[in-house]
C-alpha positions as CSV (number, residue, x, y, z in Angstrom):
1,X,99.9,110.9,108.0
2,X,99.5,107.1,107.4
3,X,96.7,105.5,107.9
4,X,97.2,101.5,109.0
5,X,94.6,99.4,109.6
6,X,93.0,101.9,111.0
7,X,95.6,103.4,113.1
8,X,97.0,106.6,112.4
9,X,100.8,106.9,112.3
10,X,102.7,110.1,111.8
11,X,105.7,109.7,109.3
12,X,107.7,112.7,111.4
13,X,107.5,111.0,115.0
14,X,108.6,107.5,113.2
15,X,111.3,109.9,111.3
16,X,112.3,111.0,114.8
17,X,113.0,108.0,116.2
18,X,114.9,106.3,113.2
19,X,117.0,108.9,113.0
20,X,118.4,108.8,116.5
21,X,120.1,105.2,115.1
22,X,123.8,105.9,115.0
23,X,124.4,104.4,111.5
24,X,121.0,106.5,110.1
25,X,122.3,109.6,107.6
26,X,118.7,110.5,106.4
27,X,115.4,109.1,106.7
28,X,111.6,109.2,104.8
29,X,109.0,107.2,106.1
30,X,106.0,107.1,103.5
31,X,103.0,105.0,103.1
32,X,103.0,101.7,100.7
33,X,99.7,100.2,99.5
34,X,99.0,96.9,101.5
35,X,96.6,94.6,101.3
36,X,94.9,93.7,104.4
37,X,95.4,97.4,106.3
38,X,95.4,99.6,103.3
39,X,98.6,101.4,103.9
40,X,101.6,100.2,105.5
41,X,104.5,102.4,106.9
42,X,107.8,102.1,104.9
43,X,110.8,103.7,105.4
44,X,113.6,104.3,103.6
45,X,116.8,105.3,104.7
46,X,120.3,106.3,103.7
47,X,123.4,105.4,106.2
48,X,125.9,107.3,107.2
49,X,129.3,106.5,104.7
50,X,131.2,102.9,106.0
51,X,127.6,102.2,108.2
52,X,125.8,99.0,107.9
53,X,122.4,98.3,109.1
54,X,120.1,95.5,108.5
55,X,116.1,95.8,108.4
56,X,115.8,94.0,111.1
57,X,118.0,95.8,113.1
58,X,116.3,99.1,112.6
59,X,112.4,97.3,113.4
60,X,114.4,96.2,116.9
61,X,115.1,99.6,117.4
62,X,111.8,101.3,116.7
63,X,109.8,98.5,118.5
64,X,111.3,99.7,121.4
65,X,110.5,103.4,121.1
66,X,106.8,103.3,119.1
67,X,103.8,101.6,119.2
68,X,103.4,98.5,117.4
69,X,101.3,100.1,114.9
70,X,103.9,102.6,114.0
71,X,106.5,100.4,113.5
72,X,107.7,100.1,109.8
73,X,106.4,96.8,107.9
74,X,109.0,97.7,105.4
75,X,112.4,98.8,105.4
76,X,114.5,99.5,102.2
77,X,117.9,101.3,101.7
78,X,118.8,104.4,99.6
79,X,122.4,105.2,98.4
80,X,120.5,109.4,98.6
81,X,116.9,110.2,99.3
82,X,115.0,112.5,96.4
83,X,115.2,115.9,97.5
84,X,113.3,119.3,96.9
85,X,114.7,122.6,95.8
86,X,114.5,123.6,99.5
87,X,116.6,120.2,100.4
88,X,114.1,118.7,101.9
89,X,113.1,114.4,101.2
90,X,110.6,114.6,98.3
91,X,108.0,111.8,99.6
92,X,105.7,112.3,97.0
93,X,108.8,111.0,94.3
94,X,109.5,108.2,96.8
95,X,105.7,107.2,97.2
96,X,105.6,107.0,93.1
97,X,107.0,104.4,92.8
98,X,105.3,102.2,95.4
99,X,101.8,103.2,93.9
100,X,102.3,103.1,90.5
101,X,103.0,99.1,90.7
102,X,99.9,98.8,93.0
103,X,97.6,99.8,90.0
């Protein structure tokens, strides 16, 4: 869970709805350190092979299926998502990166 200026967003039913976009392949949506609300919701997607998406273009399409508190501040673009043993998205190697710099 993400917790957003003091809204609580769950990562899964953002997942859910970004990955119903026809160019999405895979999807993690993780919290990023922000300034004002704490934590911000970032996601960060791979496309499906020959797709091409901007940010934009995926906000657009979750403002009209979520709140607007659950709608990513933050989209970025993977060429493969970190993955566990089991194959799941590793969000804990994703968030790394985000929180290390914030220190």
């Amino acid at each position: 869970m993400i917790v957003s200026g003091g809204y609580n967003v769950y990562s899964t039913k953002v997942e859910n709805v970004i990955s119903q976009h026809p160019a999405v392949s895979n999807v993690a949506v993780i919290a990023t350190p922000h300034p004002e609300w704490g934590e911000a919701v970032t996601a960060v997607i791979q496309l499906k092979p020959g797709m091409e998406v901007t940010e934009e273009e995926i906000i657009e399409f979750c403002r009209a299926k979520l709140a607007r508190y659950e709608v990513p501040k933050r989209v970025e673009f993977a060429d493969s998502l970190p993955l566990t043993p089991l194959g799941k998205v590793n969000k804990r190697e994703l968030r790394e990166k985000y929180w290390k710099s914030a220190e």
